[in-house]
C-alpha positions in Angstrom: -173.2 151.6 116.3 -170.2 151.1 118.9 -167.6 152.6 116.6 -170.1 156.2 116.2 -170.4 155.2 120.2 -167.0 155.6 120.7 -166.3 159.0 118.4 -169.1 160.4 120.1 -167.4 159.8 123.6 -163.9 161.1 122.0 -165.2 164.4 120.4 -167.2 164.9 124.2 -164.0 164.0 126.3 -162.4 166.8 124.2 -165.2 169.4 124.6 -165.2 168.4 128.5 -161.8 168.9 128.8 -162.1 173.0 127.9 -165.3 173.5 130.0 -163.1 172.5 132.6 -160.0 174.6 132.1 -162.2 177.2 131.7 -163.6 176.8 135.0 -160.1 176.3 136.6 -158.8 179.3 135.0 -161.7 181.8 136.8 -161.2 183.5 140.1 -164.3 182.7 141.5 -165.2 178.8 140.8 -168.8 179.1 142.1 -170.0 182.3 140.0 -167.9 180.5 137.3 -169.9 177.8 137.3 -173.5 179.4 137.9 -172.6 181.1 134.5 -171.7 177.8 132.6 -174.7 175.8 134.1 -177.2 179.5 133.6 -176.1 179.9 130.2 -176.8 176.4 128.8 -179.7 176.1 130.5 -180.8 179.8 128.2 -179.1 178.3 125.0 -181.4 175.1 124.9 -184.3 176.7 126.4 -185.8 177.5 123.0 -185.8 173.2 122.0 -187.8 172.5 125.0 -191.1 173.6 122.8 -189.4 171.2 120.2 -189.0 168.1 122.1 -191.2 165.4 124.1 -191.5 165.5 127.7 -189.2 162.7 129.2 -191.6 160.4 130.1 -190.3 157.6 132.2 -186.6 159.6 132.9 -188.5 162.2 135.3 -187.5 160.1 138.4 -183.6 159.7 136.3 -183.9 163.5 136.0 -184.2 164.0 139.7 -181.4 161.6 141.3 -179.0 162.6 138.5 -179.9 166.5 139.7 -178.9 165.7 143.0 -176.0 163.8 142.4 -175.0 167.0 139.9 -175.6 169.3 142.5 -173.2 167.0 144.8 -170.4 166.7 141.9 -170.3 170.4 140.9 -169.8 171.2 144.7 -166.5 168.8 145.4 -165.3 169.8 142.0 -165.1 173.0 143.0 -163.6 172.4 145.9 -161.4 170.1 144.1 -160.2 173.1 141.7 -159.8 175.2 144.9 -156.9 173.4 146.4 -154.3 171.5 144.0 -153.8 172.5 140.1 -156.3 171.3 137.7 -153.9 168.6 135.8 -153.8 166.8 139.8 -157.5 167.0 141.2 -159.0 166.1 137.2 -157.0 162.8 137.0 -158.0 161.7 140.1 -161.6 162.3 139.6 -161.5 161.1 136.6 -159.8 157.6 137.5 -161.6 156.2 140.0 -165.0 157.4 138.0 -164.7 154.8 135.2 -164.0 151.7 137.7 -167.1 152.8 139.5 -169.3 153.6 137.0 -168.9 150.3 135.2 -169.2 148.4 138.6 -172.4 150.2 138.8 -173.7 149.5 135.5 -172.5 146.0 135.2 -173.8 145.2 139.5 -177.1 147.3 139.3 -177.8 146.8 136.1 -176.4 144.1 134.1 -175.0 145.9 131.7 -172.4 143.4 129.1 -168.8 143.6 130.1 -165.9 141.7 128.2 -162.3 141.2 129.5 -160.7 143.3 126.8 -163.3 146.0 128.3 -161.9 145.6 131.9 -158.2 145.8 130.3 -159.2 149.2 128.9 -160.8 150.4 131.7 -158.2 149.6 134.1 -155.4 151.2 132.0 -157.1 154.3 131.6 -157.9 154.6 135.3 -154.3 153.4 136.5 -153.0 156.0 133.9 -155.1 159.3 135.0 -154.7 157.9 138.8 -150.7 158.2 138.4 -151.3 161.5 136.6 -152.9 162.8 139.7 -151.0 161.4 142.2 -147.8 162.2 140.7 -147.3 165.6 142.7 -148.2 165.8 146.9 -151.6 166.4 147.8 -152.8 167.4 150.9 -155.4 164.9 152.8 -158.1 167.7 152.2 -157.1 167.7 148.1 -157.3 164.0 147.8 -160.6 163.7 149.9 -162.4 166.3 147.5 -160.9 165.2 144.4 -162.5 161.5 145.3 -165.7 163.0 146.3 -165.7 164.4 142.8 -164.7 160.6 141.3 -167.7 159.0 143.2 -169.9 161.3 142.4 -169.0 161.0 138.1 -169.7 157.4 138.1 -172.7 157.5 139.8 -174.3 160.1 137.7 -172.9 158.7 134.5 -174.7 155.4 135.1 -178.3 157.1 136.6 -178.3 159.7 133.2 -176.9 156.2 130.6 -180.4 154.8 132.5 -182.2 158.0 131.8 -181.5 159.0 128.4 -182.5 155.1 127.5 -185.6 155.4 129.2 -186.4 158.9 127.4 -188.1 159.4 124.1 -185.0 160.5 122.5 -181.4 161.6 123.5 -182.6 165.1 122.8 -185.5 165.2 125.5 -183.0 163.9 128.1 -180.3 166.5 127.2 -182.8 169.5 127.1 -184.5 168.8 130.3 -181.1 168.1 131.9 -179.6 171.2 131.2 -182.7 173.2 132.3 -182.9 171.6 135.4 -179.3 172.1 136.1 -179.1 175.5 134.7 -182.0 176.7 136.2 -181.5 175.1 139.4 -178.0 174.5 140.6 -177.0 177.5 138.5 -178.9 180.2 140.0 -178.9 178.8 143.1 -175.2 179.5 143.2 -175.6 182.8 141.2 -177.6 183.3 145.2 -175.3 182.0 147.2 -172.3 184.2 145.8 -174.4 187.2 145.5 -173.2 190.6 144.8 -169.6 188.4 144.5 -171.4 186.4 141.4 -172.4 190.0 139.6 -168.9 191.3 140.2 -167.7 188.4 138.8 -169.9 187.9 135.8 -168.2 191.3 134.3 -165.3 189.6 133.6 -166.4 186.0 133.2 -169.3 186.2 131.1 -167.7 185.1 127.8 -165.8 182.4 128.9 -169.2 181.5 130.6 -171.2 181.6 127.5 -168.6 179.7 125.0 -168.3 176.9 128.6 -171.9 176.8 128.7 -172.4 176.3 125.2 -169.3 173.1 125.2 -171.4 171.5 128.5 -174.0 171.0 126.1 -172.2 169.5 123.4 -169.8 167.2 125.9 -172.8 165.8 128.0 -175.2 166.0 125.1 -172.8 163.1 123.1 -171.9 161.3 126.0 -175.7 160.5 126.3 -176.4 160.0 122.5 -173.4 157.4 122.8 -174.9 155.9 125.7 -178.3 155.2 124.0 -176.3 153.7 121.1 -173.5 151.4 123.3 -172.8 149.8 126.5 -172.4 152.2 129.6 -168.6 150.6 130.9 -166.8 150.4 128.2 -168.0 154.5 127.0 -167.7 155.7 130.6 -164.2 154.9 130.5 -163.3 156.0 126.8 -165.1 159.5 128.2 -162.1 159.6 130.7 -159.5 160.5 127.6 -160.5 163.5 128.2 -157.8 163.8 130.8 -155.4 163.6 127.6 -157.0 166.8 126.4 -156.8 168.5 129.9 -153.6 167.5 130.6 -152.3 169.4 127.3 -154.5 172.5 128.0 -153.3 172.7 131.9 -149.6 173.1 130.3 -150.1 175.3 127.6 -152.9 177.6 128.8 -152.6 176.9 132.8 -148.8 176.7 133.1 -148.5 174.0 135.1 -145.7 171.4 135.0 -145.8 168.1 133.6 -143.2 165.5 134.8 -142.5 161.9 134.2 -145.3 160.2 136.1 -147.6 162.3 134.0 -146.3 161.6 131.1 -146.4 157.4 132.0 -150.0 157.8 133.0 -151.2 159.8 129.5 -149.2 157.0 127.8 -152.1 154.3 129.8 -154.4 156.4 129.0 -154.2 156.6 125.5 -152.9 152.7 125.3 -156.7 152.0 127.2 -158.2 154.5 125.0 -157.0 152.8 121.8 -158.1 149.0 123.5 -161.6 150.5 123.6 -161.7 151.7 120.6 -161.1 148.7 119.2 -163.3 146.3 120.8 -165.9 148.4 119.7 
């Protein structure tokens, strides 16, 4: 169960990682994101008549919404003011600490020492990814934000999708809370800017929309079938995946502190693996 666990997490760091060069790669983050988050909320409309109601997640449902609707808003602040292979590491460092403080604190969740090994390599590795290059106080602040708000969502929704039916009520009631509310709520706020936009963004928008559903929708199977620390830092290889796509597709530079911190990474990655 631990070793499916862990592939799940892999395959959804991958799939992650391309939502969010996708994202970084549009003009207009906001509209960009109201499409991703409206368009999976249409493709799994049509399971809703398919699955249970998530009885006993709806109060999971409503603190991870907020929480999302807090994360989606520093991300894209995030993406706004440093380079996607900076603000992403960050983020994505400081999440796994957090989230398995959280899981392990709040809610007793098992943790074993090769675990902690795994998780701090990983975060020390994307951490020196990120902080490789300058950042501006601003950058850094967001970027953090965006860390905070990962781990705490990651532990409320590895809560929720356990208390849920199944995996698949939690995942389809997610995405049509988020689609249907943080997405056209920003579709709103950018107005006629979100329908000039959506020319030119709408099939990027539909395959990213389509890859949110597959990258959370694993993360949470895995989190029904192992424990939350150990996954929620195995998730974060994901920055190996970025960091790959922000060179080839993005054009940005990588330099030797990046290269150190995907060599942690993937060493943390691997210690995970194998402890499961």
């Amino acid at each position: 169960m631990e070793l499916t666990a862990s592939l799940l997490v892999l395959v959804s760091g991958l799939a992650h990682a391309v939502v969010n060069a996708i994202l970084k790669a549009g003009k207009d983050k906001m509209s960009g994101r109201a499409l991703i988050d409206g368009f999976s909320a249409l493709v799994v409309a049509p399971a809703a008549f398919f699955v249970a109601l998530p009885a006993n997640a709806w109060g999971w449902l409503a603190a991870s919404w907020l929480v999302h609707l807090l994360y989606l808003l520093t991300l894209i602040k995030s993406f706004e003011q440093t380079d996607m292979s900076v603000a992403y590491p960050i983020a994505r460092g400081l999440a796994p600490v957090l989230a398995a403080a959280g899981a392990v604190c709040f809610f007793q969740e098992p943790i074993t020492r090769y675990v902690a090994v795994g998780i701090g390599l990983i975060s020390v590795g994307v951490l020196s990814i990120g902080i490789s290059h300058g950042l501006n106080r601003g950058a850094l602040v967001w970027a953090a934000l965006t860390g905070f708000c990962i781990a705490a969502y990651t532990v409320i929704d590895a809560q929720g999708v356990r208390a849920a039916p199944s995996a698949a009520s939690y995942v389809v009631w997610i995405f049509l809370l988020l689609g249907g509310g943080i997405g056209s709520g920003f579709a709103l706020w950018r107005g006629r800017h979100f329908l000039a936009s959506m020319a030119g963004q709408w099939k990027p928008g539909l395959v990213a929309g389509a890859l949110s559903i597959v990258t959370y929708g694993l993360a949470l199977l895995a989190f029904r079938l192992g424990a939350t620390p150990r996954l929620a830092a195995l998730r974060e290889t994901s920055i190996l995946f970025a960091t790959v796509l922000a060179v080839v597709f993005l054009k940005e530079r990588l330099n030797a502190p990046r290269i150190a911190g995907v060599m942690a990474v993937a060493v943390g990655a691997i210690a995970l693996v194998a402890n499961g």
